[in-house]
C-alpha positions in Angstrom: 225.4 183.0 30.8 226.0 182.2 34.5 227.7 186.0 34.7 224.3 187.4 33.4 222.0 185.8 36.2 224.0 187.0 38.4 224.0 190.5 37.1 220.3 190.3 37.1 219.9 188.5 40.6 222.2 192.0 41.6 219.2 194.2 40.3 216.4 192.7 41.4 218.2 192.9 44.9 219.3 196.5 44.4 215.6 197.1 42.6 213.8 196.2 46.5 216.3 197.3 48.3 216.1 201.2 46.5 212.3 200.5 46.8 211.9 199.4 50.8 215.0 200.2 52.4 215.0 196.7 53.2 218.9 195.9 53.6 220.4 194.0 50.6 222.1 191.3 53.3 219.3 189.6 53.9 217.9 189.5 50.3 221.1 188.7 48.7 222.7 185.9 51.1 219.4 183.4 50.6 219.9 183.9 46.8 223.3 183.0 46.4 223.4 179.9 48.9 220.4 178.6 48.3 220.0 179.5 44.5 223.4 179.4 42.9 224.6 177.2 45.4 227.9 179.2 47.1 229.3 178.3 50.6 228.1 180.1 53.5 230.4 181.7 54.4 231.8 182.7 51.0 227.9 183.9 50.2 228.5 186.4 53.4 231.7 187.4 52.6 230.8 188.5 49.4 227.1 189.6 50.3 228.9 191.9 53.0 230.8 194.3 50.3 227.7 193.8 48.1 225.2 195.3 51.0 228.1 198.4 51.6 227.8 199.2 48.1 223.6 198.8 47.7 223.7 200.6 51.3 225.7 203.8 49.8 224.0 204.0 46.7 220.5 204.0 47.5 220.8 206.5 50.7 222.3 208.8 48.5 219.4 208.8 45.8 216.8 208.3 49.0 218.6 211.5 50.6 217.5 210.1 53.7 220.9 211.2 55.6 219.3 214.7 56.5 219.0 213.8 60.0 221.5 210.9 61.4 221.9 211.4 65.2 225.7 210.8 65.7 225.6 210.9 69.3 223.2 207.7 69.2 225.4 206.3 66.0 228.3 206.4 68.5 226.7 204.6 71.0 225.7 201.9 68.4 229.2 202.2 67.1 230.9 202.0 70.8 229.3 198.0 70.6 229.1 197.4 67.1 232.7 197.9 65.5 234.6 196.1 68.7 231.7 193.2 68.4 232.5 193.2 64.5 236.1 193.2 64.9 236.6 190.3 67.7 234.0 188.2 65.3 236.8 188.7 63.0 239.4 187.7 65.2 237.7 184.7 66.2 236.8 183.4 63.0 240.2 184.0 61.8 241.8 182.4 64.5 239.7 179.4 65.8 237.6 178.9 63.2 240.0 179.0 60.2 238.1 182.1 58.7 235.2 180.0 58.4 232.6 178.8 60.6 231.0 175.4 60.2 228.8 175.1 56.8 225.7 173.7 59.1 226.1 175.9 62.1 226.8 179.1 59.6 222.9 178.2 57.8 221.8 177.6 60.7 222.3 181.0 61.7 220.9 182.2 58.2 217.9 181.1 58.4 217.3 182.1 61.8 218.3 185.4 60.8 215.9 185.2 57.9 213.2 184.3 59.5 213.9 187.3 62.4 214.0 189.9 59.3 210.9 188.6 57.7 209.4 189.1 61.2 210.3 192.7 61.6 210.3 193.9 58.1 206.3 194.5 58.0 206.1 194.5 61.9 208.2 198.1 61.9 206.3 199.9 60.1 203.0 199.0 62.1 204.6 199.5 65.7 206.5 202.5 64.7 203.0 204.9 64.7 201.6 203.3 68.3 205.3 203.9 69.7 205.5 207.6 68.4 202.3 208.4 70.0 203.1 206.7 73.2 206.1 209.3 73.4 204.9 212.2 75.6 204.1 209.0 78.0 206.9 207.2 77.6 210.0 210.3 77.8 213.6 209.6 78.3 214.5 208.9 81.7 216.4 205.8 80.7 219.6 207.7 81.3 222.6 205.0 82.0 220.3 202.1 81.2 219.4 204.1 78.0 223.5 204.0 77.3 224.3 200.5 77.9 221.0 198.8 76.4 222.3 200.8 72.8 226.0 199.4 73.3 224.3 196.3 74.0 222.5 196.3 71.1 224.9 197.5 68.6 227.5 194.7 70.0 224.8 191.9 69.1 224.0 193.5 65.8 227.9 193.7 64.8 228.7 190.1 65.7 225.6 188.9 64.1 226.0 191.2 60.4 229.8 189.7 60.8 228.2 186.4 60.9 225.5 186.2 58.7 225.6 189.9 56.7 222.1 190.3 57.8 220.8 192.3 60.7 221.9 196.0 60.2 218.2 197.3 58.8 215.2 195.8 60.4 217.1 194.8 63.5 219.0 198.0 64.6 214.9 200.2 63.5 213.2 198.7 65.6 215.7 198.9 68.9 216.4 202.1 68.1 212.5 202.9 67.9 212.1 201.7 71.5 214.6 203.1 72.8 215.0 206.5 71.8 211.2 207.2 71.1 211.4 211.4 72.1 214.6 211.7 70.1 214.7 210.1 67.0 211.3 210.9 64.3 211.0 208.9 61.3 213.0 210.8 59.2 216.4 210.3 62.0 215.6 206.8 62.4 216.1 206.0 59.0 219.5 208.3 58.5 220.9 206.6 61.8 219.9 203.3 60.7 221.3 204.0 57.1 224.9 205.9 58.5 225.8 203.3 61.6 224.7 200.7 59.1 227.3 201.6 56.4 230.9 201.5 58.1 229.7 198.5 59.8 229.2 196.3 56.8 232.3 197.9 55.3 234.7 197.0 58.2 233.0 193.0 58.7 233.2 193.1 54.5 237.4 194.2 54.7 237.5 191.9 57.4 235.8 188.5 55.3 238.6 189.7 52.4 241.0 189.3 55.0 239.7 185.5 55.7 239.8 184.8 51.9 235.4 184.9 51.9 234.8 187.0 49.0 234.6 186.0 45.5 235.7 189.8 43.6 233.9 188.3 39.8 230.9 187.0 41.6 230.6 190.7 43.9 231.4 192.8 40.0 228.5 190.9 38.6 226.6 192.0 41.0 227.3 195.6 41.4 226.7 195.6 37.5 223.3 195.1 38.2 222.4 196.4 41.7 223.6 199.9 40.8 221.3 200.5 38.3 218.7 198.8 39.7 219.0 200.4 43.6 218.5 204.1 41.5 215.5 202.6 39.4 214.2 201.2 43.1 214.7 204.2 44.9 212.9 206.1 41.9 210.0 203.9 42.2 209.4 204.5 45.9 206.0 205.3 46.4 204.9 204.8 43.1 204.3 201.3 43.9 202.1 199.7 46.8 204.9 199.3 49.5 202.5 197.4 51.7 202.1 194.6 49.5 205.5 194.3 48.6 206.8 194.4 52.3 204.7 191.5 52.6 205.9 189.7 49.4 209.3 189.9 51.0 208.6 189.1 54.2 207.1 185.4 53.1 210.3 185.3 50.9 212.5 185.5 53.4 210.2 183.4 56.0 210.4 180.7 53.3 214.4 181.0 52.9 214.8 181.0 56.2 213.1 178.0 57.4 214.5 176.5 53.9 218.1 177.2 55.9 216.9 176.2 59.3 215.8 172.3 57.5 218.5 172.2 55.5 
């Protein structure tokens, strides 16, 4: 019985995340520490293949990979995948492959509580910021460079910490940054592609720390697979606004939930 909740916790997760885009990490992680009860950091480990497989899935039904900029993936990449690997390396080696239970919801909930922030708030900036575009140019040049490494470093050691971070997060940098470049349609594809390889190499490198449970992440996909493609179907058919916000105070409340544990 235990198998089917979590077969059905995997859908609704894959259900929203086909629906929004919102990244299954942050949807995923609250659930299975706070409502089954799993470790931290075995609830990350896992969560981290789980979000690689929802990620693929429903950007293949959303076809949203049309337009990835790979020159601005690479920059992400150039911060994110050393960040992502040293995380490793330092949670193998002085933490034991795990960091401290407290400290590690800590970071949750923070993390929550930052996603449930930008989860409605990117979508409301993102038509001021396109407008402000013929004012704003790209004359960032070498600041321009560095600020994306930057970025992408801080995004890979935090999605190796906590699974979270690689949607919301990386949109709404990226939307600052890079306002001439990158239109809706590119933001989402280099959102989706940098967002992919990232969880896939912090996910191989939790495996390596002994952080995933392999039945727990199949009961999962048994649900989220299905559900990501029904999700993804159902985009725009339902009132996205509303549900944006549903999740928003979900994750605000599993956040600060973390944060008082």
């Amino acid at each position: 019985m235990t198998e089917l909740y979590y077969s059905l916790a995997g859908a609704l997760v894959g259900f929203l995340v086909g629906m929004t885009g919102v990244g299954g990490g942050s949807l995923m992680a609250p659930i299975l520490v706070l409502g089954f009860g799993f470790a931290p950091s075995l609830a990350v480990g896992t969560d981290l293949w789980f979000a690689t497989f929802t990620k693929v899935v429903g950007g293949l039904v959303h076809r949203r990979f049309g337009s990835p900029d790979w020159t601005v993936i690479g920059r992400l990449a150039m911060g994110s995948v050393p960040a992502a690997v040293l995380t490793l390396l330092y949670l193998g080696f002085a933490e034991g492959g795990k960091l401290n239970s407290d400290l590690l919801m800590k970071l949750l909930g923070a993390m929550l509580v930052i996603t449930a922030v930008l989860v409605p708030i990117k979508h409301i900036i993102h038509a001021p910021v396109t407008r402000m575009r013929a004012l704003l140019g790209e004359r960032l040049g070498v600041t321009q460079l560095a600020v994306t490494i930057a970025a992408g470093a801080v995004v890979g050691c935090l999605v190796t910490l906590t699974s979270i971070g690689a949607g919301a997060l990386v949109a709404v940098v990226l939307m600052f940054l890079y306002p001439l470049r990158l239109n809706a349609k590119s933001l989402v594809g280099t959102d989706i592609v940098h967002a992919i390889p990232l969880a896939l190499i912090a996910a191989i490198g939790h495996s390596w720390l002994g952080n995933v449970n392999w039945e727990l992440l199949g009961m999962l996909l048994i649900g989220s697979i299905p559900g990501v493609i029904a999700g993804s179907l159902a985009a725009g058919k339902i009132g996205e606004t509303w549900v944006r916000l549903a999740l928003a105070a979900m994750l605000a409340f599993s956040g600060v939930k973390m944060l008082t544990a």
